[in-house]
Structures are given as structure tokens and as C-alpha cells.
C-alpha positions in Angstrom: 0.0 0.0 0.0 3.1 2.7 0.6 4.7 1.5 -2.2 5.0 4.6 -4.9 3.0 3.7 -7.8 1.9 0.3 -6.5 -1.2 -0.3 -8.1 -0.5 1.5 -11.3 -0.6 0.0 -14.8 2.6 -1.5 -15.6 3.6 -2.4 -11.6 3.2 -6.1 -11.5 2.7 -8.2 -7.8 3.7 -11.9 -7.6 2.9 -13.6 -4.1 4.8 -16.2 -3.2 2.8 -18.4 -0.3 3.2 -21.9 1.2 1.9 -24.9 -0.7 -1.0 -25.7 2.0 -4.8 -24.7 2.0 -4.6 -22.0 4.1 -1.3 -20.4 2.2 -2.8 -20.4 -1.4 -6.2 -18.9 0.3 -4.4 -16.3 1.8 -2.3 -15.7 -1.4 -5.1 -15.3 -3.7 -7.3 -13.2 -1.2 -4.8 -10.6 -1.2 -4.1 -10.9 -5.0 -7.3 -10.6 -5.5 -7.5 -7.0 -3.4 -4.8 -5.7 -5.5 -6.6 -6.4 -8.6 -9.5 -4.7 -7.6 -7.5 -1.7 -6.5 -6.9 -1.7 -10.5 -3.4 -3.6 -10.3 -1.8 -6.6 -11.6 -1.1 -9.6 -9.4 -1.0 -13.3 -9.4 0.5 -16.2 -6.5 3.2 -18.5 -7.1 3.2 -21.4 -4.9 6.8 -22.4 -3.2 6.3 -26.6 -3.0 7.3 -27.8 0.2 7.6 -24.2 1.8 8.0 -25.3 5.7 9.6 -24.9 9.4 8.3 -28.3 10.5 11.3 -30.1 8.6 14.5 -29.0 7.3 15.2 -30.9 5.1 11.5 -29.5 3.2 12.6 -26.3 4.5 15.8 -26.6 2.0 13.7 -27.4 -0.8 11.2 -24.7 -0.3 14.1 -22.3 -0.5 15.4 -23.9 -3.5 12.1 -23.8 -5.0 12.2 -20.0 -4.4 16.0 -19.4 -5.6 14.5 -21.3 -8.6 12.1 -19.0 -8.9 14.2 -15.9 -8.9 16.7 -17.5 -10.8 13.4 -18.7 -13.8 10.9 -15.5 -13.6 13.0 -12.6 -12.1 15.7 -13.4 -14.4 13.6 -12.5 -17.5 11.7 -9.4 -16.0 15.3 -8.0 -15.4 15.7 -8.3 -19.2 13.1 -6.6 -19.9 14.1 -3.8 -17.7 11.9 -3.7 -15.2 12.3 -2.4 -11.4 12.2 -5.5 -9.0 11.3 -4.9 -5.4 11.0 -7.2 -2.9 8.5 -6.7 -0.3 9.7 -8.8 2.9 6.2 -7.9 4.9 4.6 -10.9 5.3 5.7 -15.0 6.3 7.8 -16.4 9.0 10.8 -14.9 9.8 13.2 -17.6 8.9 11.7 -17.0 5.5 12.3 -13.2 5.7 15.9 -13.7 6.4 16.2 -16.1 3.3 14.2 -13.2 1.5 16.7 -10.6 2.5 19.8 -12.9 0.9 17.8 -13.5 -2.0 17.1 -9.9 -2.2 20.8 -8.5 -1.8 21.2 -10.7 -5.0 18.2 -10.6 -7.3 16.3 -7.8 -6.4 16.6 -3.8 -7.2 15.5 -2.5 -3.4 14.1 -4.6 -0.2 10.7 -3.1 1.4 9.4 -3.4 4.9 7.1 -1.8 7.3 6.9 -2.5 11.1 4.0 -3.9 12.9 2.7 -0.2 14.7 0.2 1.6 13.3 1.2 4.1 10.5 4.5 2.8 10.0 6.5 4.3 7.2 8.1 2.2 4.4 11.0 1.3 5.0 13.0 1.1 1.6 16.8 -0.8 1.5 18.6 0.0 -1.7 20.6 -3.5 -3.1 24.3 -3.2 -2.1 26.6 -2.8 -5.2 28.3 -6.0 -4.7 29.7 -8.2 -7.3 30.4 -11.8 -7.1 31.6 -13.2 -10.3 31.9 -17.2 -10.5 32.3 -17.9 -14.0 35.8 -19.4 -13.9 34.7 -21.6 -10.8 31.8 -23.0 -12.8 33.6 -24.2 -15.8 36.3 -26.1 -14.1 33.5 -27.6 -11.9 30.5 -27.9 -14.4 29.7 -31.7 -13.8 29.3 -30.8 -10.3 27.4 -27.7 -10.5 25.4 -29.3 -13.1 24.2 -32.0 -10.7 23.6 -29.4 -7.9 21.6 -27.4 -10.1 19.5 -30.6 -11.2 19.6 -31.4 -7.7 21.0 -34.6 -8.2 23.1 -36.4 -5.2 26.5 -35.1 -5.1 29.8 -37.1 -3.0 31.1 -35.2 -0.4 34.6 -35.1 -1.7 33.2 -33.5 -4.5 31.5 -30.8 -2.5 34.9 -30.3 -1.0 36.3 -28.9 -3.9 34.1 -26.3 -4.2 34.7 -23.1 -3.0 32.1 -22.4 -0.1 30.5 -19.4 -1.6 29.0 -21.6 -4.4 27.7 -24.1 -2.2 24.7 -23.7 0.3 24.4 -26.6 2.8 21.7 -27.5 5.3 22.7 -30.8 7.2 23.1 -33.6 4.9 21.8 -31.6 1.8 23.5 -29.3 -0.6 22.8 -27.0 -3.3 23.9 -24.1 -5.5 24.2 -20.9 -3.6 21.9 -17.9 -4.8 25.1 -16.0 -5.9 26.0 -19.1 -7.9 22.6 -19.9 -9.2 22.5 -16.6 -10.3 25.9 -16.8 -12.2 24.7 -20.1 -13.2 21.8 -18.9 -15.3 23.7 -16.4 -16.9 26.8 -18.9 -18.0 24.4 -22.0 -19.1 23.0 -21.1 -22.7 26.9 -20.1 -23.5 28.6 -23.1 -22.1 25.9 -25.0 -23.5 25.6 -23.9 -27.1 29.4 -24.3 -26.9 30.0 -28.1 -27.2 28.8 -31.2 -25.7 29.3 -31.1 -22.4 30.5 -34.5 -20.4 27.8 -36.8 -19.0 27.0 -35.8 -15.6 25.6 -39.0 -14.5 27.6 -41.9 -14.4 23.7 -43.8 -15.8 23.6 -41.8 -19.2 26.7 -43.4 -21.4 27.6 -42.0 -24.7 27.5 -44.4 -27.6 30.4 -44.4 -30.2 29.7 -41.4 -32.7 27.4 -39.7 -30.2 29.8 -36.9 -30.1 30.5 -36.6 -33.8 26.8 -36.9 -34.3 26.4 -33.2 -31.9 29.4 -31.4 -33.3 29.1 -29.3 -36.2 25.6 -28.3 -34.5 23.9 -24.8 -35.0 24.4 -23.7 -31.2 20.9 -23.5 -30.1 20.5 -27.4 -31.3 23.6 -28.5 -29.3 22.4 -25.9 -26.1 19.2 -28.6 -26.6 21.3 -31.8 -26.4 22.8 -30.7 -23.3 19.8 -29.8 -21.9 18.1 -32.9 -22.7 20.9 -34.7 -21.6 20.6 -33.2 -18.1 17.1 -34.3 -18.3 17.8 -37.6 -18.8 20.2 -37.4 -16.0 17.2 -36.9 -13.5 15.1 -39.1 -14.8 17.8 -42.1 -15.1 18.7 -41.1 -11.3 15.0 -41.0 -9.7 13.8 -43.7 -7.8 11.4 -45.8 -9.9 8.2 -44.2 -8.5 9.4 -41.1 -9.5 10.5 -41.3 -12.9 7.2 -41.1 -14.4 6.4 -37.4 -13.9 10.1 -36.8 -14.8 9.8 -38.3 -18.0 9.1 -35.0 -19.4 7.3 -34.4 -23.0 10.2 -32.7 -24.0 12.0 -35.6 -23.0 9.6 -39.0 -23.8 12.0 -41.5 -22.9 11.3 -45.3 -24.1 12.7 -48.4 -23.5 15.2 -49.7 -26.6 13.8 -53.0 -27.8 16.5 -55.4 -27.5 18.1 -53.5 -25.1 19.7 -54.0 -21.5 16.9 -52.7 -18.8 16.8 -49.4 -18.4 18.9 -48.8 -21.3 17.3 -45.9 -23.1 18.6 -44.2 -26.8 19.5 -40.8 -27.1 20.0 -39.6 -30.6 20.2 -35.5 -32.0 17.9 -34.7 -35.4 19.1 -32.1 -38.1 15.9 -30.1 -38.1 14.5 -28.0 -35.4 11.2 -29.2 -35.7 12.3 -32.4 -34.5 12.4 -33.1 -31.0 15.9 -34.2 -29.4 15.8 -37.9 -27.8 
């Protein structure tokens, strides 16, 4: 409501609330009054969003570093101002908001709880954290962490602690590295085929041949697929079904060893990658 300009045209409100009943109501209520004060809103729901488990409460934060990393990404190309307002959830998710903030967003709002409180506005801090050179010498790994696949500890250990964010047992790219992450991938992958980063998806003889000489969008597609098929190959068997994307459509080789699934590149962009 203090926000300058909040509800005019152009000014766009995403809610981010708890994947329960009584989050998405909440969510939409208050969508809902924005739009009828004439502004633009909608709710995205962060899966798994919780204090009553860590190891959920990891996810739900990587859920929502995904979600910078997917949506805020683009609406910075498009030149927009991104604010995040940090009124609002439980207060371990405020201080994750703040880090993600320092990183993703333009400014960082608040207001306290007495009445007629002024906004409180936090400018971002000009910090720069470049990670570029760390990612390419470690791309299997960061790959995996960024398809949240199981990484060995003595593999973690060779990355610099600023790229890594741990909770217990668990592990996963940092917000400073997811960040750099997004920004490196469509490069490094329209480069070259990239190693496998499971040790379940082999490359036949010629595979490689078959991918070089690719227009750089097609091989950007192989690698992606490829880290697609990673997941899926990795999942535990009552998983792999809603992991068997369209995009991906894995099938079983007739003939073939179980599990043993072909991966083959087509020369025309209509046709889908497998």
C-alpha cells in the first residue's frame, strides 16, 4: 500500500505463499485486493515451503531461488524495477528473502507492525560476485547441484564455499552461484557437448560426432536434454514417471539391456531431441 506507484498500470505483484490450504487462500485473497485496486497480481506457490522439517525447509528455499533464478531473471531483461516486499511469512523465510534480495532484487521493502508505520525502503548493495571461472572447471558438479542430483562429499569439498549452500546432509547451488549459473548456461551449453553428468547416461560411439558441427541453439538442446535424462535415469522408480518430461519421452530400446534408453540429435528443429 506505501509502495509509490503500487497499483499502477505497468507495476506487477507476484505472491509467493506456502503450498497448503490455508497459504494459497491467503495468497489469492490478497491478489485478489490488489486487482480490484486496478493492479496486476497473481501467486506463485513455493512446494514444500516449511519450518516443520528441514530438510522441506531446503527445498522450499530452493524452489524459491528457482524461482528468482526462472521468472525474475527475465523481468530484469526486460528492464523492469524488482522490489521485494519482505512484509509478510515467518521470519526464517524473511531472512532467506533478504539474501535473495541482496542478489536478485533492485531494493528490499518493509514496514513495522505499529500503526502508520513508514516504508522502509533498502537500496541493493553494489556487490559483485563473479563465479564464471569456478563454474567451468566444476561444471559436472554444479550441473548435478543445479539438477539437484546427489552429489559425493569429496566433491562438494572442492568447491569453494560461496557456491555451495548446505543444510545438514543436503547441498545445493548458492543464490550467488545460481545466479551466475543462469547467466553462464546457454553459453557453455551452445558451446559443445558437455561431459555426462551422471555416471547412468553413457555416450555411444559417434554420439559426439553426431552433436558437433551443431547450430548452437540445437547442441544448447542436447545438453539440456541430456541433463534431463540425467534426472530421470537417477529418480527412484516411483518417480520417474512425472520426470519423463514431453520434452523428453524416454522409451525403453527394444533389445536392449533394462533401463537402457537411446539418445539420438535430429538435423531439423522441428524435431524433438531424444
Amino acid at each position: 500500500i506505501s509502495y509509490p506507484g503500487a497499483f499502477e498500470g505497468g507495476t506487477h505483484h507476484i505472491f509467493l505463499v506456502t503450498d497448503t490450504a490455508q497459504g494459497r487462500a491467503a495468497g489469492e485473497a490478497v491478489a485478489a485486493w490488489v486487482r480490484v485496486q486496478g493492479g496486476s497480481s497473481e501467486t506463485r506457490v513455493l512446494e514444500e515451503l516449511t519450518t516443520a522439517d528441514l530438510g522441506a525447509f531446503h527445498r522450499g528455499m530452493s524452489d524459491f531461488s528457482a524461482f528468482c533464478r526462472d521468472t525474475l531473471s527475465v523481468y530484469r531483461t526486460d528492464g523492469c524495477h524488482i522490489a521485494f516486499n519482505l512484509v509478510g511469512g515467518f521470519k526464517t523465510l524473511v531472512a532467506y528473502g533478504v539474501m535473495l534480495g541482496m542478489v536478485w532484487a533492485d531494493e528490499l521493502t518493509y514496514v513495522f507492525e505499529g500503526p502508520g508505520s513508514p516504508l522502509l525502503r533498502i537500496p541493493k548493495i553494489p556487490v559483485s560476485l563473479a563465479m564464471d571461472g569456478t563454474l567451468r572447471e566444476h561444471v559436472t558438479t554444479v550441473r548435478r547441484l543445479a539438477g539437484h542430483l546427489a552429489v559425493a562429499p569429496d566433491e562438494l569439498e572442492r568447491l569453494p564455499e560461496a557456491v555451495v549452500y548446505r543444510i545438514g546432509d543436503e547441498a545445493d547451488l548458492s543464490p550467488w552461484a545460481s545466479r551466475d549459473w543462469a547467466a553462464l548456461r546457454p553459453e557453455l551449453y551452445g558451446a559443445a557437448l558437455l561431459p555426462s553428468p551422471s555416471p547412468k547416461v553413457v555416450y555411444g560411439q559417434g554420439f559426439a560426432k553426431s552433436v558437433s558441427g551443431l547450430p548452437t541453439d540445437r547442441t544448447r538442446i542436447v545438453n539440456e536434454r541430456i541433463d534431463d535424462l540425467a534426472r530421470w535415469a537417477e529418480a527412484a522408480e516411483g518417480d520417474k514417471q512425472k520426470l519423463n518430461l514431453r520434452r523428453l519421452d524416454v522409451k525403453p530400446v527394444k533389445g536392449g539391456k533394462p533401463g537402457t534408453c537411446l539418445l539420438y540429435t535430429s538435423p531439423s528443429p522441428r524435431d524433438r531431441t531424444r
